[in-house]
C-alpha positions as CSV (number, residue, x, y, z in Angstrom):
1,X,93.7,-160.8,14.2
2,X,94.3,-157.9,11.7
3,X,91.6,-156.2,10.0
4,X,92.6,-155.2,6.3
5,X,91.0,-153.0,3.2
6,X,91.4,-154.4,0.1
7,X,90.5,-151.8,-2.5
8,X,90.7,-152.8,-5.9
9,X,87.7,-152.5,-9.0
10,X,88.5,-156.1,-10.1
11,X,86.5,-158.0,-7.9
12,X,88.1,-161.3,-8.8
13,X,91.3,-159.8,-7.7
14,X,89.7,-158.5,-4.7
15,X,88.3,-162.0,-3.6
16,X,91.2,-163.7,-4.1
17,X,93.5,-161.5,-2.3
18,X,90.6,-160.9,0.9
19,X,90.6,-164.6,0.5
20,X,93.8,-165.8,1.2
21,X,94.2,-162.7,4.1
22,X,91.6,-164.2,6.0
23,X,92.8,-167.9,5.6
24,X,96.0,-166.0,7.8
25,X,93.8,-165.6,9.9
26,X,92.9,-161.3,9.0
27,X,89.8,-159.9,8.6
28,X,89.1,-158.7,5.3
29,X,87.2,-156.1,3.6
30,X,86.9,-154.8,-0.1
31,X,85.9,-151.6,-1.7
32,X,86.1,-151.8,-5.5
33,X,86.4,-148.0,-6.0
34,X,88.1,-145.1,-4.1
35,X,84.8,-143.3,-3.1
36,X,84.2,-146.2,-1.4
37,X,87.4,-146.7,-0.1
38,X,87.4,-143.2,1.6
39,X,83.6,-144.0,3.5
40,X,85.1,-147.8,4.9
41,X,88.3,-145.8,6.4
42,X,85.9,-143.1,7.9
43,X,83.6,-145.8,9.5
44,X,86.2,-147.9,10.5
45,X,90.0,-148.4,11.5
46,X,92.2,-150.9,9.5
47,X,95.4,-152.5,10.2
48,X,96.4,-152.3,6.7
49,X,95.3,-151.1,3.6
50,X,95.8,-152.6,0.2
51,X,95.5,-150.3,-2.7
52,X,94.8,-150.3,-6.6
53,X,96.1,-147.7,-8.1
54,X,93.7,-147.2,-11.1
55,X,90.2,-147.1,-9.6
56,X,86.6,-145.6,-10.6
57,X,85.0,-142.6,-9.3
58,X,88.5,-141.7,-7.3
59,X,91.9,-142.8,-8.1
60,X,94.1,-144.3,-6.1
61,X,97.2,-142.0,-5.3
62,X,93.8,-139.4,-4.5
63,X,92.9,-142.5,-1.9
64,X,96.4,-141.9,-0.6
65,X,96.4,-138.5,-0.4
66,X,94.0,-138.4,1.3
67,X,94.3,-141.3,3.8
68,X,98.2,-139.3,5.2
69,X,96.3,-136.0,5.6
70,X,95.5,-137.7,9.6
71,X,96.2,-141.7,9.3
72,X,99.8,-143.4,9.4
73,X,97.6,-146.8,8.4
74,X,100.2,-149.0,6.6
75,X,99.2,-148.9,2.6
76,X,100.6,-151.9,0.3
77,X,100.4,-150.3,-3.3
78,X,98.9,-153.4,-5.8
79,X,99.3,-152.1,-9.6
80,X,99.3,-153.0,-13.0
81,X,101.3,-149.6,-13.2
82,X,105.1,-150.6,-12.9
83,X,107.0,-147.0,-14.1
84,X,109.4,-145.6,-12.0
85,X,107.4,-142.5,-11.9
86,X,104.1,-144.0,-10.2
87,X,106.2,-145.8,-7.6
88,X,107.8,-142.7,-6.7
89,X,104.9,-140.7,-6.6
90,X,102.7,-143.3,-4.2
91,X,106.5,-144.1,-2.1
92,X,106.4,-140.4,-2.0
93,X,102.5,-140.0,-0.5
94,X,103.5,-142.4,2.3
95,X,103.0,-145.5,0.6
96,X,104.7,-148.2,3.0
97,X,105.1,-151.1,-0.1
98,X,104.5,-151.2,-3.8
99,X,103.7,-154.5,-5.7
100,X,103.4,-154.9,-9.0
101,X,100.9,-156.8,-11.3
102,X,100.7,-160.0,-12.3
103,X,101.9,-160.6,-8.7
104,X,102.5,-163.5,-6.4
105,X,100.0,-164.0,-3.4
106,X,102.8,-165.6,-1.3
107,X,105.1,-162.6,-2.2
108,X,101.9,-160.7,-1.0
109,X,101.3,-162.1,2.1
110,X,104.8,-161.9,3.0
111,X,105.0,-158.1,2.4
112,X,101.7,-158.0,4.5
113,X,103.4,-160.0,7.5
114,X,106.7,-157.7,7.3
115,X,104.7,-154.5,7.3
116,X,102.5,-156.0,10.9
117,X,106.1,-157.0,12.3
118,X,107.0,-153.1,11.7
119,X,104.0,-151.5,12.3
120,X,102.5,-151.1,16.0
121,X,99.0,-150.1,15.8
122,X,97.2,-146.9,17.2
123,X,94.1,-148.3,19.2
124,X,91.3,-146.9,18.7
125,X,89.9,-145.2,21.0
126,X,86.6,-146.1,23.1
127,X,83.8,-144.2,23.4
128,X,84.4,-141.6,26.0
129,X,83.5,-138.9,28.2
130,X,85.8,-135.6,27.9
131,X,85.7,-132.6,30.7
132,X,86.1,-129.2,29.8
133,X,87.6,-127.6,33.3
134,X,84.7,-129.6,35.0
135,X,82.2,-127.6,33.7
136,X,81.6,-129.0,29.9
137,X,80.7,-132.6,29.7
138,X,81.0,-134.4,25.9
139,X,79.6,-137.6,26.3
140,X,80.0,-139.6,23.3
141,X,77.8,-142.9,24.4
142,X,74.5,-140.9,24.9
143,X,75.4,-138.2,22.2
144,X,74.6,-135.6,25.1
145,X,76.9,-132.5,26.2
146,X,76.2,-131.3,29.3
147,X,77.2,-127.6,31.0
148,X,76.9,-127.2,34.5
149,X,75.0,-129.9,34.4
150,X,72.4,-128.8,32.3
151,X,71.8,-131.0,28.8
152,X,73.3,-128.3,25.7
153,X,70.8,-128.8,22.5
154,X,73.0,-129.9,19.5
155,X,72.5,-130.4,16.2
156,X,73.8,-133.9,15.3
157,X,76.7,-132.3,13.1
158,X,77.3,-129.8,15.7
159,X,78.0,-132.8,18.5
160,X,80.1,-134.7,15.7
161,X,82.1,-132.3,15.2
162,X,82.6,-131.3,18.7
163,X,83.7,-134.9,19.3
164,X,85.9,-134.4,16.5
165,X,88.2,-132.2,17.9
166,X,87.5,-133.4,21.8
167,X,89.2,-136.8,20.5
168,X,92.5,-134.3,20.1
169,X,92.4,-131.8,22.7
170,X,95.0,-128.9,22.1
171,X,95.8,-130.3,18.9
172,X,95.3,-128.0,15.8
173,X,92.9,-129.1,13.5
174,X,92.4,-127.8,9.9
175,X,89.0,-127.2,8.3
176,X,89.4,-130.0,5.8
177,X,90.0,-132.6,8.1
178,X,87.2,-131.5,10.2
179,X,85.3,-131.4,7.1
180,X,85.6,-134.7,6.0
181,X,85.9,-136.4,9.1
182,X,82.0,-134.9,9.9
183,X,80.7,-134.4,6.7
184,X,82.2,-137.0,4.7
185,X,85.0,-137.1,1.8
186,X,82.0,-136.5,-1.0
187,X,81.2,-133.7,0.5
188,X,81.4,-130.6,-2.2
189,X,80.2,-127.7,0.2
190,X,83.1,-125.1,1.1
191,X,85.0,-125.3,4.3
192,X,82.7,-122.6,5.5
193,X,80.5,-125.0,6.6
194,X,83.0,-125.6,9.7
195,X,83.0,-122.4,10.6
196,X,79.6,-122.0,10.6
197,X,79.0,-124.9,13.3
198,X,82.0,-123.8,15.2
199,X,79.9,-120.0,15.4
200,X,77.3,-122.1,16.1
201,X,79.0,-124.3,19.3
202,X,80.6,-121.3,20.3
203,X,77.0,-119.8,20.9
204,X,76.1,-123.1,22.8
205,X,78.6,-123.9,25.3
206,X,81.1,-120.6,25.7
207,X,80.4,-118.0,28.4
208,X,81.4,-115.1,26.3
209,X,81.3,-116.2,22.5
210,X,83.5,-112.9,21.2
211,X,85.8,-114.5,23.1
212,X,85.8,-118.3,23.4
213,X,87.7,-120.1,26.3
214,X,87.3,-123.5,25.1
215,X,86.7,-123.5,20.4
216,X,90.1,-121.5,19.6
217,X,90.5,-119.9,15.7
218,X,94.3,-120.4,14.7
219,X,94.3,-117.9,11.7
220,X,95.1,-119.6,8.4
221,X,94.4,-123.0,9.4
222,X,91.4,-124.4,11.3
223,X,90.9,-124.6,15.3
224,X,91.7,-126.4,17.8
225,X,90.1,-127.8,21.6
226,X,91.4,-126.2,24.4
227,X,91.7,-129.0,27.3
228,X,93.1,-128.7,30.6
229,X,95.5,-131.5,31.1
230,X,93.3,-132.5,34.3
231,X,90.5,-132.5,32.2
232,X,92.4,-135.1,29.3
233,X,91.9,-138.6,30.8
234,X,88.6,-139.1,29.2
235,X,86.3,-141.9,31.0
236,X,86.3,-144.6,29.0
237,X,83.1,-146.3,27.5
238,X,82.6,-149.8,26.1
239,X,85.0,-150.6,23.1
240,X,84.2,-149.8,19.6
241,X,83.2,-152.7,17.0
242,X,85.4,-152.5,14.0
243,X,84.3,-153.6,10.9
244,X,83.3,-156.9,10.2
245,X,82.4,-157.3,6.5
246,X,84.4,-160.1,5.2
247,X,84.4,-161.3,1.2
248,X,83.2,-164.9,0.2
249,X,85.6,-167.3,-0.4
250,X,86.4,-167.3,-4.2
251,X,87.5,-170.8,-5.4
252,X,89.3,-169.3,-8.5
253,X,92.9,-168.0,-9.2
254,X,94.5,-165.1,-10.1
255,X,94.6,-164.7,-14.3
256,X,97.0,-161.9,-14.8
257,X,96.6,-158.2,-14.8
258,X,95.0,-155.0,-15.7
């Protein structure tokens, strides 16, 4: 069973379309504008996104944009816009599919099947426990860190972002994307705020804080997790629930286009 994002303002649209997914046996979830859109994919992973184009409060290629900045989730384009230019420019974003409107379900579906034959799915990862070196415990099930075996006081933003980048040790990660994984796409405070908390962290868990061992600055970009390769199989926890909101069954068809 796939779990898909139908994101589209026109909720009879929406219904129909999260209708027929889940008679294929998907689980399907709507957001009827791009605000929205942005919060499901933060709380949850998805198989497969399908995505209006002209939305409220965010538009759609903005969705897009900022979906690629750290997700390779498939994304089925489903627009009234049918220029050249818009398909190019959501092809362009990473867009795997663009359908036009009025459209056919079964020419839908099918699109949706193709993409899941391509497509082989990142799991997401458990709930886990990640080492630093032995002596810096992150344990994502209690919400606790731990050095030397003493309990480290953390401010919840503190630990989430901590767990943020613990999920990709030695992986470079820039202050927007740790911005909005922790504080949230609406967010409209500067990325400042990251390096703030990482000052903060640094304080918490390094030895010498003018200069960290573990919460490395790359100049120009963000920072990045410094993990022993010993230290990189994470223990894991009991899996993660996805998502589970699914639309009612509509009992009406589709009536053309916006």
């Amino acid at each position: 069973m796939s779990t898909m994002l139908v994101v589209e303002d026109d909720r009879t649209i929406a219904e129909v379309v999260a209708y027929q997914l889940q008679r294929e046996g998907h689980q399907a979830t709507i957001a009827t504008d791009g605000i929205e859109a942005l919060e499901r994919l933060r709380e949850a992973a998805y198989d497969l996104v399908i995505l209006d184009l002209m939305l409220p409060r965010l538009s759609g290629l903005d969705v897009l944009r900022m979906l690629r900045r750290d997700s390779a989730t498939p994304v089925i384009i489903l627009s009234a816009r049918d220029g050249d230019a818009d398909q190019v420019s959501a092809l362009d974003l990473g867009a795997d599919d663009y359908i036009t409107k009025p459209f056919s379900i079964r020419q839908l579906l099918a699109r949706v099947a193709a993409i899941l034959r391509r497509h082989v799915p990142t799991p997401l990862a458990p709930p886990a426990l990640h080492q630093l070196d032995g002596e810096i415990v992150i344990d994502e099930d209690s919400h606790e860190v731990r050095k030397r075996g003493q309990i480290v006081p953390l401010a919840p933003k503190e630990f989430e972002l901590l767990a943020f980048l613990a999920r990709r040790p030695n992986q470079v990660c820039s202050r927007d994307a740790a911005l909005n994984a922790v504080w949230g796409y609406g967010y409209e405070g500067e990325t400042r705020t990251v390096d703030v908390h990482v000052h903060w962290l640094r304080r918490k868990l390094e030895d010498d804080p003018a200069n960290p061992r573990y919460l490395i600055t790359v100049r120009q970009y963000g920072y990045k997790l410094v993990m022993p390769p010993s230290s990189q199989e994470s223990i894991p926890g009991p899996p993660r629930v996805r998502g589970k909101d699914r639309a009612d069954a509509p009992r009406k068809g589709l009536r053309g286009s916006r």
